[in-house]
N, C-alpha and C positions, 0 to 999 in steps of 0.2 A: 898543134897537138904535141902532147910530149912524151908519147910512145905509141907505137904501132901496136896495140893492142886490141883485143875484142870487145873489151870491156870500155875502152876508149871513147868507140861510138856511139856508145848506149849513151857514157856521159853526154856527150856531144849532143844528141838528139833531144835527151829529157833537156836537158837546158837549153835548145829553141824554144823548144815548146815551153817549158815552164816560163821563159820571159818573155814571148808572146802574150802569155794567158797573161801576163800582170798589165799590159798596155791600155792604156785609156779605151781603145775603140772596143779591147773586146771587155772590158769592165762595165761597158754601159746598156750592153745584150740584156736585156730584161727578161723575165720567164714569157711577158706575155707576147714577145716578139719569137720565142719560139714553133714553128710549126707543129701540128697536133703529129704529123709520121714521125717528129723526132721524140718523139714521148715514148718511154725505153717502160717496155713492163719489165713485174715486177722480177721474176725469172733472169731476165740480162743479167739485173743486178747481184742477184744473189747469188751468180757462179764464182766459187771458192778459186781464185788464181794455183792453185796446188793442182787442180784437175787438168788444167791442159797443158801442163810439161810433162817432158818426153819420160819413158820409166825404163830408158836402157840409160841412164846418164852415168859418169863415174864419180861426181862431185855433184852434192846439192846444197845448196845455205837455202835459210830461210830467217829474213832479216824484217825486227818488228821497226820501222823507221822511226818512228815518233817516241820508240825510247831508247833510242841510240842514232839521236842526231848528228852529234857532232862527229861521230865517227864517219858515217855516211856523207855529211856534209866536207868531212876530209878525204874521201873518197873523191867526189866531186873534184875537189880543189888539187888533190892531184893529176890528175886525167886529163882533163880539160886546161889547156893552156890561158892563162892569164885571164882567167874567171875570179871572179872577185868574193869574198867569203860571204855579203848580201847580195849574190847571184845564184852563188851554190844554195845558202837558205832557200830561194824560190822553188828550188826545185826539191829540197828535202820536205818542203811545209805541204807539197803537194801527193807526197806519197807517205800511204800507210805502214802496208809489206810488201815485200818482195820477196817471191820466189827465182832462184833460179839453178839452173843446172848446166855443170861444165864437161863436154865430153859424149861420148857413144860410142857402142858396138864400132860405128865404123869412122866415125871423124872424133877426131881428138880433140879438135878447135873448136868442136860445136856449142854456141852460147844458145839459150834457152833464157828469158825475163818476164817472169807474168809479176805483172805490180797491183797493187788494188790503191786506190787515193781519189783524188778530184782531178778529171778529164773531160770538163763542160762540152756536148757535143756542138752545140753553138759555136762553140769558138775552134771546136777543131774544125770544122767548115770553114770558119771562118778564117784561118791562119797556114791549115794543111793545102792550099792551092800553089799552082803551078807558080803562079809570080815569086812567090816564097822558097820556090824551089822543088815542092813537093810533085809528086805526081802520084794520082791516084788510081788503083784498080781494083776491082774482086764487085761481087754484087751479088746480096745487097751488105754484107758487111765489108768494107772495106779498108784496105790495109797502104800503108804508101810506103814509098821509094824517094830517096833523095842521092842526087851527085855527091861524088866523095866518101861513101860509103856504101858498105856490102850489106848493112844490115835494113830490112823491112820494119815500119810500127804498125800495131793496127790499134784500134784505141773501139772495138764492140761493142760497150755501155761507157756510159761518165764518168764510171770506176774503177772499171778497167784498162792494164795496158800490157800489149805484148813486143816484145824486141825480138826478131833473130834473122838469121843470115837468111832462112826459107819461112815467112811466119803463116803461110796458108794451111800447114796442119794444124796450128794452134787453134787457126780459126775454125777451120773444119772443126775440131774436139768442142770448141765454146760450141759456136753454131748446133751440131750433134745435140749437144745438153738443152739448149734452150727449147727445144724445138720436139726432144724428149723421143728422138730418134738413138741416140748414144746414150750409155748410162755412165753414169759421171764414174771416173776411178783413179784413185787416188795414186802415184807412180812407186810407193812405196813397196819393198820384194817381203816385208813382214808387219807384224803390229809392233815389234819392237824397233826398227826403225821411225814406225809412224810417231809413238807416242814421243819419242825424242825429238820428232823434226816439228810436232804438233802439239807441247805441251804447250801451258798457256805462261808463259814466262816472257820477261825483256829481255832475256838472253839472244845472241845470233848463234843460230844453231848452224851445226854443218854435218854430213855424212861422205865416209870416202868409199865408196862400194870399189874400188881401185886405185886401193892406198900407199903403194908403195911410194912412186915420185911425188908426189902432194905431199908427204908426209917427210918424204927427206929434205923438201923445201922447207917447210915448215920447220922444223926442229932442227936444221942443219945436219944430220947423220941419218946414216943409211944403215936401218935397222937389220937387214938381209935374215930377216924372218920369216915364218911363213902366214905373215898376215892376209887376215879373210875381209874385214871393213873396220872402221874404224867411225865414233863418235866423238863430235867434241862442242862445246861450246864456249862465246866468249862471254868476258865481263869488263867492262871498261876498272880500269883500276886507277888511274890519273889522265890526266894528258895527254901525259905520252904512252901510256903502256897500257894493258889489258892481261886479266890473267886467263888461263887456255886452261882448261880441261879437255882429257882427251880418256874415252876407252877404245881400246887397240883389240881385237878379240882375233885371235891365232886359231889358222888350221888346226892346230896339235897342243895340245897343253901340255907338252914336254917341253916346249920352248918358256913357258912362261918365266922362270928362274931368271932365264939368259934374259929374258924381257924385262924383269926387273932390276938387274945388276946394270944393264945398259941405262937404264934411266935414272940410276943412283948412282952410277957414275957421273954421268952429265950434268944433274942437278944436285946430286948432296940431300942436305937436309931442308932445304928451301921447296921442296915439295912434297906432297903426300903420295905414297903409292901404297893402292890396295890389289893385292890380287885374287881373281875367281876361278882358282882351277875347275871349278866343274862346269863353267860355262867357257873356261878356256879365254878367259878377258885379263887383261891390266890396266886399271885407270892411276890418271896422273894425273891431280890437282896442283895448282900454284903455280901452274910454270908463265912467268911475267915473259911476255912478247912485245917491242915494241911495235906500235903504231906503222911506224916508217917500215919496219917488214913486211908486218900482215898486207899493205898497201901495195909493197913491189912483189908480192907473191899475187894479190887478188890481182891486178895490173896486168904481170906480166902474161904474154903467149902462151896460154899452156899447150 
């Protein structure tokens, strides 16, 4: 591995599993070889991966995979030690979205990943056992465990998957919905967050409901405002870079001036800034970020 990070293991795990699932033995699983218990109504499948993360998080992305592969496939290729760029493919072609959330009320560290893509239960039987390394537990949804790492998978329909260091509440929350004991709810604290983190776009969205450090990584300076959360999303702009949109919305719109002078300083003319005094917001279009940042800020420990 080529850093101790959270996000690390996630790499690490999806790509067992995804080059698993490409092996001849489990390519040749037929449907009709399937057991009739493993036939997932229709319900499993339909649980929106957004429902069962955590809703005291500090950071949340929501990343549509399949139109922003390449980023995600360099996500991969960083992470994961000497993984090959048609290795990390295997594992982007198998996921759709991902939700997840960095942080909480009480642990800092805490990773949260509900993904939605292709996760054949046949084959997680057939690959998720002990010789492999796994070890299984919970019933009847179950979640596994592997040496070398702190975090849990539980993979609860073929379309579903969840990552995190405890992942039995997740399950519980799915489990709850399916079963129509829990009502599904969305972790978002208004509609103006939701519609930003839920519009229908290929953009990667992200929300900083505790934006100060996140935000001094991000942009290098330490705004010492009194920001309340912050929106932004990306757009791949070449290669190597992406452009970042960000709205900043401040306790006080007496700050906002000093919010824009700060950001016109830094960036000049090379980006747009609008400000909303009545909602107390600043957005900042155009500001190009490379690659190789966004990568050792998503990477690193937060």
């Amino acid at each position: 591995m080529k850093r101790h990070s959270l996000f690390v293991h996630i790499c690490a795990g999806c790509f067992f599993i995804a080059c698993l699932f490409g092996c001849k033995s489990v390519q040749s699983v037929t449907p009709e070889e399937t057991p009739a218990s493993d036939v997932e109504t229709q319900a499993l499948k339909e649980v929106d991966p957004v429902y069962v993360i955590g809703s005291d998080g500090a950071v949340y992305f929501h990343i549509p995979v399949k139109q922003n592969k390449d980023f995600v496939k360099s996500l991969f290729q960083s992470a994961v030690n000497d993984i090959s760029e048609s290795d990390a493919q295997k594992i982007v072609d198998r996921i759709d979205i991902v939700y997840a959330v960095l942080g909480s009320d009480t642990d800092k560290n805490r990773l949260q990943v509900s993904a939605s893509g292709s996760f054949p239960m046949t084959a997680i039987k057939f690959v998720m056992t002990q010789k492999n390394g796994w070890i299984s537990h919970g019933n009847p949804v179950q979640f596994y465990t592997r040496s070398g790492t702190d975090f849990q998978v539980a993979i609860p329909a073929s379309s579903k998957l969840l990552v995190a260091k405890d992942v039995q509440p997740m399950v519980d929350i799915f489990k709850g919905i399916t079963d129509g004991v829990i009502a599904a709810e969305k972790p978002w604290p208004d509609t103006d967050i939701e519609y930003w983190m839920e519009d229908n776009t290929s953009d990667i969205r992200f929300c900083v409901l505790r934006p100060q450090a996140f935000l001094a990584g991000l942009l290098g300076m330490d705004m010492r405002l009194a920001l309340s959360r912050v929106k932004g999303k990306l757009v791949e702009a070449d290669e190597n870079t992406m452009y970042l949109t960000l709205v900043m919305q401040f306790q006080n719109a007496l700050v906002i001036k000093a919010a824009q002078s700060m950001m016109k300083l830094a960036y000049g003319n090379s980006v747009t800034i609008t400000a909303d005094e009545a909602n107390s917001t600043v957005q900042v279009e155009g500001i190009v970020v490379s690659k190789v940042k966004l990568l050792d800020l998503v990477l690193k420990n937060q």
